[in-house]
C-alpha positions in Angstrom: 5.4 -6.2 -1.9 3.0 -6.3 0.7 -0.7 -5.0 -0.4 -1.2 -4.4 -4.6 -4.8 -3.1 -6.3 -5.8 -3.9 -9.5 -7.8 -0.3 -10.3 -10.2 0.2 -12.9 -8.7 3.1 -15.4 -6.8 4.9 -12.8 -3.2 4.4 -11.5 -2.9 1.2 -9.6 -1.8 1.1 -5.9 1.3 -1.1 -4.5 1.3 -0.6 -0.7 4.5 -1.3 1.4 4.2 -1.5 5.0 6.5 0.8 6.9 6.3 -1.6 10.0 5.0 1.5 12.4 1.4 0.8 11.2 1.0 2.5 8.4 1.4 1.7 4.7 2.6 3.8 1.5 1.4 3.6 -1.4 4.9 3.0 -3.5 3.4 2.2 -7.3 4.6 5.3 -9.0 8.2 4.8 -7.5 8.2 1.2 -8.2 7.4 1.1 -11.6 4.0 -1.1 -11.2 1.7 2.1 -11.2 1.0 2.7 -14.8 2.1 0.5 -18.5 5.2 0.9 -20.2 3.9 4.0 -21.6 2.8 6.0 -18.8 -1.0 5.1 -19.2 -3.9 3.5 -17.0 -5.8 0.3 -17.7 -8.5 -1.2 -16.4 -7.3 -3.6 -14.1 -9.5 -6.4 -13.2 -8.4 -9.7 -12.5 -4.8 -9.9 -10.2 -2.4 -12.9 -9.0 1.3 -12.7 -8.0 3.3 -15.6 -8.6 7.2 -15.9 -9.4 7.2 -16.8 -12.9 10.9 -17.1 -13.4 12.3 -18.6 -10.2 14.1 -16.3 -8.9 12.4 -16.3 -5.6 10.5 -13.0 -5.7 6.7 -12.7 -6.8 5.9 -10.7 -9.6 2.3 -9.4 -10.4 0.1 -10.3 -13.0 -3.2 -8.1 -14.0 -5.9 -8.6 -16.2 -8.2 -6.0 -18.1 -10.6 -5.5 -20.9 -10.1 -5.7 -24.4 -7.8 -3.6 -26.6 -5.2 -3.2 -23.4 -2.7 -5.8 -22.7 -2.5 -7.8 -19.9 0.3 -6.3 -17.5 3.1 -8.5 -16.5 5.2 -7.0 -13.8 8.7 -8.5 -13.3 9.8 -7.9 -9.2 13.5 -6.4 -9.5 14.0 -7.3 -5.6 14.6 -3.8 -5.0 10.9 -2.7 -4.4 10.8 -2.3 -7.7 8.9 -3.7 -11.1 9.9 -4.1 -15.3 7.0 -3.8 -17.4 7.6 -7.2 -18.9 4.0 -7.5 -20.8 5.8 -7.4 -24.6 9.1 -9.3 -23.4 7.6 -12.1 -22.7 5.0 -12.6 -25.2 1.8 -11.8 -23.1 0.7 -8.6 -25.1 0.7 -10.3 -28.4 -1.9 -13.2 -26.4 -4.0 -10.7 -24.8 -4.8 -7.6 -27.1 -8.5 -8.8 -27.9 -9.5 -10.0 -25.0 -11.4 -9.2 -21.5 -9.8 -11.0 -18.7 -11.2 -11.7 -15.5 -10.0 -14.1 -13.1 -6.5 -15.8 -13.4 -4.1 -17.3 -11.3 -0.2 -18.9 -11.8 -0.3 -22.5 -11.8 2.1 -25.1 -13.2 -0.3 -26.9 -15.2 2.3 -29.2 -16.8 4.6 -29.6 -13.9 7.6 -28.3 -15.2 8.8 -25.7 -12.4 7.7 -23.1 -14.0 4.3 -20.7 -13.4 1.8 -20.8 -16.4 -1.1 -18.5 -16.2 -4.3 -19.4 -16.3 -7.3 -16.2 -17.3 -10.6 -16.4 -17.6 -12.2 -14.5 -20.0 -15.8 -12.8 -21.6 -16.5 -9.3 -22.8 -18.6 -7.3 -21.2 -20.8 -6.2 -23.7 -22.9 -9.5 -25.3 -23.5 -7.2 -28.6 -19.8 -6.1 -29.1 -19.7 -7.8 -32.4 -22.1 -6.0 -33.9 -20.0 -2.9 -33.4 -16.6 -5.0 -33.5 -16.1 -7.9 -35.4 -12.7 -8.6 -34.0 -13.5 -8.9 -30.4 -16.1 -11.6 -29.0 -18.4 -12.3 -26.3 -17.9 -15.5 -25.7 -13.9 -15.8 -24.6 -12.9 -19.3 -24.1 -10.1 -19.7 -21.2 -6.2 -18.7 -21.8 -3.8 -20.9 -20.8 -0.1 -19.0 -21.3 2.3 -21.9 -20.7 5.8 -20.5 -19.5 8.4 -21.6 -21.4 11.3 -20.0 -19.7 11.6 -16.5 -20.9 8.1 -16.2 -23.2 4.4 -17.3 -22.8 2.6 -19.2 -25.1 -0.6 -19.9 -26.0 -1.6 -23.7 -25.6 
């Protein structure tokens, strides 16, 4: 993984360099362009962090409310698993807009928690919503091993 783009509502881009100066853009053949279903998100907030040790980064994307947060597991082979649902993240995410994150190991355990911050862009959207909110405090997703939680 050399160059990846969190885009807004289209496919995202993954660019490998071909080491003759140029790049190509390998998302659709990697598995990191699109969700588990085939669809685009709005991608917003990115970090890439090896969440489960095996020495390879994996990506990690935020976006707005009522889409998921992608988690991309790096297969080592230039290619990515949707893990969003396997490891808990969707269920955490749904109803909320993420921003910035970043991996971190807040409890110094070896292993990368992620850290998002969070607000909706609209400041009436519970007038027309009740279930989302404004005001988003932080998420902290600590990594137990093979899930995230929410602490």
């Amino acid at each position: 993984m050399d160059i990846f783009v969190a885009n807004d509502s289209v496919r995202q881009s993954l660019y490998h360099n071909k080491r003759d100066g140029t790049f190509e853009d390998i998302a659709i053949s990697s598995g990191a362009g699109y969700d588990e279903n085939g669809k685009t998100y709005a991608g917003m907030g990115i970090d890439a962090g090896d969440y489960d040790n095996d020495g390879y980064p994996d990506i990690f994307i935020t976006t707005l409310s009522s889409e998921t947060y992608p988690l991309y597991h790096n297969d080592r082979d230039l290619s990515f698993t949707y893990a969003t649902n396997s490891t808990g993240v969707g269920q955490l995410t749904l109803l909320f807009s993420g921003w910035g994150t970043h991996f971190v190991d807040v409890n110094n355990d070896g292993l990368r928690d992620l850290f998002v911050a969070q607000g909706h862009v609209l400041d009436t959207i519970e007038k027309t919503n009740p279930y989302l909110k404004y005001k988003q405090t932080p998420l902290l997703m600590l990594n137990t091993g093979n899930r995230f939680v929410n602490v």
